[in-house]
N, C-alpha and C positions, 0 to 999 in steps of 0.2 A: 759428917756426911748426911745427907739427903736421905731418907727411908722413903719410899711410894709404896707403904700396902695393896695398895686396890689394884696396881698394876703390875710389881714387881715385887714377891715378897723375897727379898736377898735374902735374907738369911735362909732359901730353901737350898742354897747351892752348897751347901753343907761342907763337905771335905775341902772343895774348890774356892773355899774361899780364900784361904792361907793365911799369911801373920796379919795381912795388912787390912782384916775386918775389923770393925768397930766393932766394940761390946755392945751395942746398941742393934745391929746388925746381925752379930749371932744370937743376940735375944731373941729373934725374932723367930730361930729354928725348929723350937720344937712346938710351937704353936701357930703352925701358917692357917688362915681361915678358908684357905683355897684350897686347900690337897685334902684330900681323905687318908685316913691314917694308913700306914702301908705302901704309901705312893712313891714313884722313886724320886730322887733330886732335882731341882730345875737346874739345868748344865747355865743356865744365864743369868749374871750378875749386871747387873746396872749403878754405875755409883756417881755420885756427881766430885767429879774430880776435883783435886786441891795442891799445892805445892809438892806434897809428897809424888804424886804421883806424877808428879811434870819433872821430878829429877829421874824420873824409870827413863830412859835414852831410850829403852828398847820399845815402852808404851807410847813416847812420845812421834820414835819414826813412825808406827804401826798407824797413829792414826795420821801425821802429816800423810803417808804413802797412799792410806786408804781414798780420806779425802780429795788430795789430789785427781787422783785414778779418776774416782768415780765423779768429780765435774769436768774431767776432762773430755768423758763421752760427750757435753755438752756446748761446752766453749769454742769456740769456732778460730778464735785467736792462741788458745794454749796459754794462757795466760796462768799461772798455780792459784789457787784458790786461797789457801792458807801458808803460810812459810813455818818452818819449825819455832820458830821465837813466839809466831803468834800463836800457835798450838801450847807453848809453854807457858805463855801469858792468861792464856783463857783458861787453864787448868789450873793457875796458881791463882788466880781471880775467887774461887771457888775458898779459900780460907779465911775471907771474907765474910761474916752469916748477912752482912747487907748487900752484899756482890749483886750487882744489875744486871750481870749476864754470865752466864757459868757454862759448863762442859760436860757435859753427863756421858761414861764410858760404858758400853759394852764388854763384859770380860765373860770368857768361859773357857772351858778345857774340855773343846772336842777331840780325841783322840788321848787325850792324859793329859795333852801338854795346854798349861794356861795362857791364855792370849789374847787381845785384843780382837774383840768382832765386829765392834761398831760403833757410832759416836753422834752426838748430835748437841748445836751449840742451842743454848737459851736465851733468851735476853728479856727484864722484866718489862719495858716500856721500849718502844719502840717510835721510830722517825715516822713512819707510815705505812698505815692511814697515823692520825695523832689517837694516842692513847691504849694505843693496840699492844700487847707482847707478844713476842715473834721468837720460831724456831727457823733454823736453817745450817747448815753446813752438814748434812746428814748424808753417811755413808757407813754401808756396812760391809765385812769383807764379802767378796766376789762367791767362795763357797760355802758361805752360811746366805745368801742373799734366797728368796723365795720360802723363807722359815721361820716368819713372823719378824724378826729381829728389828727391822728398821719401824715397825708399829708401833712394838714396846717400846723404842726407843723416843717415838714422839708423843707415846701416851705418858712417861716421865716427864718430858720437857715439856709438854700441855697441861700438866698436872701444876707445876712448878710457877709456869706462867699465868695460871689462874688463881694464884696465891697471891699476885700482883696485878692485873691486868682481866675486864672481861671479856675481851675477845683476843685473839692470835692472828698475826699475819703471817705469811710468806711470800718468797717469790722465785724463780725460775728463768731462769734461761730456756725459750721455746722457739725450736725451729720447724716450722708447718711442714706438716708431710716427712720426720725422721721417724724411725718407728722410735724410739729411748726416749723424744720429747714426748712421742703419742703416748705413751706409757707412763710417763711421771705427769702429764695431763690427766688421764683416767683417775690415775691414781689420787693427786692431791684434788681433785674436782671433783670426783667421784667419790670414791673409797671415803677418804678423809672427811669430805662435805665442806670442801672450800669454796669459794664461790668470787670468781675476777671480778676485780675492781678496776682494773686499767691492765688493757695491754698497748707495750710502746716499743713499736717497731727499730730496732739498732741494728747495724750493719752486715745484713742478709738475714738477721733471727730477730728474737724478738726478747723481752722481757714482760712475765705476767705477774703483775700485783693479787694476790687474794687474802681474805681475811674470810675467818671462823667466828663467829660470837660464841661462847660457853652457855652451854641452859646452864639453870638452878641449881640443880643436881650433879652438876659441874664442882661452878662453883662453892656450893657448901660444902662439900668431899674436902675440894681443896683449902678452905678456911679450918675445916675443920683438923687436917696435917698439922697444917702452918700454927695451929694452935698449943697440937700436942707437943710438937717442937721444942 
């Protein structure tokens, strides 16, 4: 599995991690360079998923269910986003160390009980623009949503991507004037600092192309992972 220091140090989620952490992973715990000693656990795990994790039935409904959900605020047809096969497939993709596009999970145990909080796909090269890697299929559960989680989630998969790739696409489904398009607009244009490249008007909504270039200090962060690797 995947380590992101700079934005996720796993191994701080200590007891929460259970059987299924890498020893690489809980190496990571008693040296986080981000906490000051004393500090309590980060309750969030991030992992980039692999076969194992795509036979959990229960991680794998958690995230078809998620994702779902949350493009169906958007989709105008109902159309499912992901189907459970392709949720299993992108997670076993991940066992792979030259995998093109992988699955990065959100796990923590708010309340005691461990769980799936969020997810977001990756892919090193992308169809367009040419040259670009691209995140997308990002959703995070409904009660952890407004508490960083879907950030971290795309500052792993942006991490990951620029190991491959110097800049990142995405794109969206936007329909003028809902408030949930206005707000994933703000958000990916604003917040993030994407910047459209094409929008193309389809059957009462629309679809918005944006792409990110990485600075330097992007990229060498990220060369310099992929190295230690």
């Amino acid at each position: 599995q995947d380590c992101f220091r700079a934005q996720v140090c796993i191994g701080c989620v200590g007891g929460a991690m259970g059987a299924e952490a890498s020893r690489e992973e809980k190496a990571l715990a008693p040296s986080c360079p981000r906490k000051p000693a004393g500090a309590p656990p980060d309750p969030l795990q991030i992992v980039r998923a692999t076969g194992a994790l795509a036979r959990d039935a229960g991680v794998v409904q958690d995230c078809f269910r998620m994702v779902n959900a949350a493009f169906g605020a958007t989709r105008a047809d109902g159309r499912q986003r992901v189907s459970r096969a392709g949720v299993e497939a992108r997670m076993a993709a991940g066992d792979d160390p030259g995998a093109g596009r992988v699955l990065f999970v959100a796990l923590g145990a708010p309340g005691g009980v461990r769980r799936v909080l969020g997810c977001v796909s990756a892919t090193a090269r992308n169809w367009f623009p040419p040259g670009h890697g691209h995140w997308g299929m990002l959703a995070v559960d409904p009660s952890m949503q407004g508490r960083g989680v879907a950030r971290r989630l795309v500052q792993v998969a942006e991490r990951w991507v620029a190991q491959h790739s110097s800049a990142v696409a995405i794109e969206y489904e936007y329909l003028p004037g809902a408030a949930h398009a206005e707000r994933l607009r703000e958000w990916y244009e604003g917040s993030l600092g994407f910047t459209c490249v094409a929008a193309v008007p389809c059957c009462g909504h629309g679809m918005r192309f944006c792409r990110r270039g990485f600075s330097e200090a992007e990229l060498e962060a990220a060369r310099a992972e992929h190295t230690e690797a």
